[in-house]
N, C-alpha and C positions, 0 to 999 in steps of 0.2 A: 462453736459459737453461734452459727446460722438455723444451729437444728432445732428450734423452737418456730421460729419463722418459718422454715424449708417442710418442717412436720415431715410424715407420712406422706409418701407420693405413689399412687396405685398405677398401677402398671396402664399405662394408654392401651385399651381395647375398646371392641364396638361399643360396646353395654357404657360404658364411660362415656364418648362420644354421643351417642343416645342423650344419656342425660343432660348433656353442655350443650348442645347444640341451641334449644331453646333461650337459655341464657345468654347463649352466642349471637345470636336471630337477636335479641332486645337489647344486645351489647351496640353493634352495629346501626341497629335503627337509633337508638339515641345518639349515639357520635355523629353520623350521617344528616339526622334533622336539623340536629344544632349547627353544625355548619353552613347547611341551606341557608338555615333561616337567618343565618347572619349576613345574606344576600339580600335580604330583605327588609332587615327591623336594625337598630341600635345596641350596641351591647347594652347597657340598661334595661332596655326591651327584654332583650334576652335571659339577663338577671333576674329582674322581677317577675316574668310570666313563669317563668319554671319555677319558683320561692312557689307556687301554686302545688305545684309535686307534692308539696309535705300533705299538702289536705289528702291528694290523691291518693298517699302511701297510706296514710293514716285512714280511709275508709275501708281501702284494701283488705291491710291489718285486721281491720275491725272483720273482715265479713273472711280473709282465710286464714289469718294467725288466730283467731280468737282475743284481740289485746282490745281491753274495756279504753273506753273515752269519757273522761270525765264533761261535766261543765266549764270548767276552767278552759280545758284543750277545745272544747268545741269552742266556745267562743271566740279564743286565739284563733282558728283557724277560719272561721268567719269573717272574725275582722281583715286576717290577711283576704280573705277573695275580698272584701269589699274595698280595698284598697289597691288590689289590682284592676279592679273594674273602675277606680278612680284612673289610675293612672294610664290606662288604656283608652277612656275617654280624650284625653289631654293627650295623649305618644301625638310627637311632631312626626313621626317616621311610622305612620301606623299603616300597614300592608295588609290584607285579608289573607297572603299567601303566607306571609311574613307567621302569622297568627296562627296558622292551620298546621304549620311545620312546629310551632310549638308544644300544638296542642298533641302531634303526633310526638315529640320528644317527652313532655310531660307522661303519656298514657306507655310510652316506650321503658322510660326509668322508672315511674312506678311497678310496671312491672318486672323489672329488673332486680329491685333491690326486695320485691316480695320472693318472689323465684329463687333467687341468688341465700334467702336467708331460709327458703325450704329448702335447699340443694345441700346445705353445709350442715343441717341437720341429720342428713343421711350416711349412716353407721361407715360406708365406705367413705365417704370425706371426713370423718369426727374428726380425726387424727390429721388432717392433709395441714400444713401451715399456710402463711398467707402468700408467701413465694411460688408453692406448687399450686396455688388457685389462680395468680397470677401467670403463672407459666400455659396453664392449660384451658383461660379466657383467650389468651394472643396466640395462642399457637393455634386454636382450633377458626379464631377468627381469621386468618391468615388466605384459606382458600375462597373463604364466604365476600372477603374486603376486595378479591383478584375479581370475584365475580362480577360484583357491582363497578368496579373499575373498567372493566370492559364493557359492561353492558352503558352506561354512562360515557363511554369514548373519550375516557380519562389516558388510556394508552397513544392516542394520534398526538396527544400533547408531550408525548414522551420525549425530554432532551436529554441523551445522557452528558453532553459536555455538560452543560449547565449546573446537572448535580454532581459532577465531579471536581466544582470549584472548590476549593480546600475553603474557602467559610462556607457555603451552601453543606458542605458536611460538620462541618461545627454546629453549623445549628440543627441540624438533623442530629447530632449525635446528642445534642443539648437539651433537647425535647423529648428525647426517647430517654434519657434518664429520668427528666422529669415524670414523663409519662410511668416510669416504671414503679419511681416511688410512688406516685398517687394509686398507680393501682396497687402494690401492694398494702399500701396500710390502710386502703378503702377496703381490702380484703379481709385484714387483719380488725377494724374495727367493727364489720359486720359480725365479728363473732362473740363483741365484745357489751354492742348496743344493740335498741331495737331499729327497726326497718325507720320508721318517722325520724326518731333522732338523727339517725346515720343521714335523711335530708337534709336534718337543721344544721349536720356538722358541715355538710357542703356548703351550704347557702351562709353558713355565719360570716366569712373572710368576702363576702360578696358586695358591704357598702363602700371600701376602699377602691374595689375595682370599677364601682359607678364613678367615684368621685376622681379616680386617675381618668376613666375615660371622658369623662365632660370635661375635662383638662386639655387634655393632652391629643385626643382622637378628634372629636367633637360634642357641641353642645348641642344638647338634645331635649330637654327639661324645664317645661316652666315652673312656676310657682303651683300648682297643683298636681301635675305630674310626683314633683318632689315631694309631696306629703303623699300624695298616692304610694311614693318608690320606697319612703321612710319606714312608710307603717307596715307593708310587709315585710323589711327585712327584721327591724322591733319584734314584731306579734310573733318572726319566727321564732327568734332566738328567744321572747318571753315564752313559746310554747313549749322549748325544752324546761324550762325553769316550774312547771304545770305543779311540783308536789312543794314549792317553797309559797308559806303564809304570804311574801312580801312582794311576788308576782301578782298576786291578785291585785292590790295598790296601781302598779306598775299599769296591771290593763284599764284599770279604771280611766288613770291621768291620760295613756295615750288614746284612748276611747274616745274621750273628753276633747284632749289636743286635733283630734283627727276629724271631730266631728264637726268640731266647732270652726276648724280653720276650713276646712269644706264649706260649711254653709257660708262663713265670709267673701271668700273667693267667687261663690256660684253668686250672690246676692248683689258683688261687685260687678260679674259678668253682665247680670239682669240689668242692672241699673245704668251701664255703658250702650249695652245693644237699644233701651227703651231711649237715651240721649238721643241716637246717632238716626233711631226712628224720627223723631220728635225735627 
């Protein structure tokens, strides 16, 4: 039943190793950034600046997949930078460090998932399923994550009562399931879409998680932050939709909606700061 999933699994040697490591190196640096940088910025923050990835994969593509960009996508992916540069204007939580850790995760996963979709192309992986890809991401990341834990003096923190609390291993067991399905059928989808898409499919379930976190965490978000946070997560998931007639509509209205509520906002700004001069 698993053998579709599990595919082909090549026997672990150097030459293998060779190859993954790279992959493994931009595994780590993206895991690693993103948790910094949530030292620093807002989950939101963190949402919307990486929704930025897609442009990134997407020029990548263009200059080492060879995959053509039409007008449609470019302009989708325009409007998303320009609405992240809206809402990075307006971030209440805005960090220079915070920003630089992004930009280092963004430039991490884009090349991750261009790397990751030359790697599966190679006659020794055709055949590997999305389990043994998964298997041999975490297993080879395993000495590389020891490294940076020691070098970081993540070890002097070490409790082991602590994580031997029977719910501290609940949730540890709890996460690493989780973790395992995402990696797998992040595996299994790369073989399925291209490099940009397989962005958009990350970043799509990503307005829910702004909207629990100004709930529930804290609020972080004015009025133009939000149309900033809006229009990219839209332009993303309009950028997958790039070959249907009724996206084109679609960018024009939020083009229109983005543009427009921007200038109101900024004209609103102008016209409080020239009061409070006066």
């Amino acid at each position: 039943m698993f053998q579709p999933t599990l595919g082909s699994l090549p026997e672990l040697n150097l030459n293998i190793v060779k190859l993954w490591i790279p992959l493994v190196l931009l595994f780590v640096t993206m895991l690693m950034s993103s948790l910094l940088a949530l030292m620093y910025v807002s989950v939101p923050t963190l949402i919307v600046i990486r929704n930025l990835t897609t442009l990134c994969v997407a020029i990548l593509e263009y200059f080492f997949l060879s995959n053509k960009i039409d007008g449609f996508s470019t302009a989708s992916l325009l409007g998303m930078l320009l609405g992240a540069m809206l809402y990075s204007k307006h971030d209440l939580t805005f960090s220079i460090r915070g920003y630089a850790l992004l930009g280092v995760n963004i430039v991490g996963t884009s090349s991750y998932q261009i790397y990751m979709k030359k790697l599966i192309r190679l006659p020794i992986f055709e055949n590997m399923g999305s389990i043994g890809m998964s298997y041999y991401n975490n297993f080879i990341s395993l000495p590389v994550l020891v490294i940076c834990a020691g070098t970081m003096g993540e070890f002097s923190n070490f409790d082991l009562k602590k994580i031997l609390q029977i719910q501290l291993i609940g949730l540890i067991l709890f996460s690493g399931i989780i973790g395992f399905s995402l990696s797998v059928s992040a595996f299994a989808l790369n073989k399925l879409i291209s490099a940009t898409s397989m962005m958009v499919a990350n970043n799509a379930n990503k307005f829910s998680l702004i909207i629990l976190s100004e709930i529930f965490v804290q609020s972080t978000l004015d009025v133009s932050a939000s149309i900033g946070a809006i229009s990219v997560l839209l332009l993303g998931c309009l950028y997958s939709q790039a070959a249907k007639p009724l996206s084109t509509k679609l960018l024009i209205i939020i083009i229109i909606i983005f543009t427009t509520g921007s200038a109101v906002l900024e004209y609103g700004n102008i016209n409080i700061n020239m009061m409070h001069i006066v």
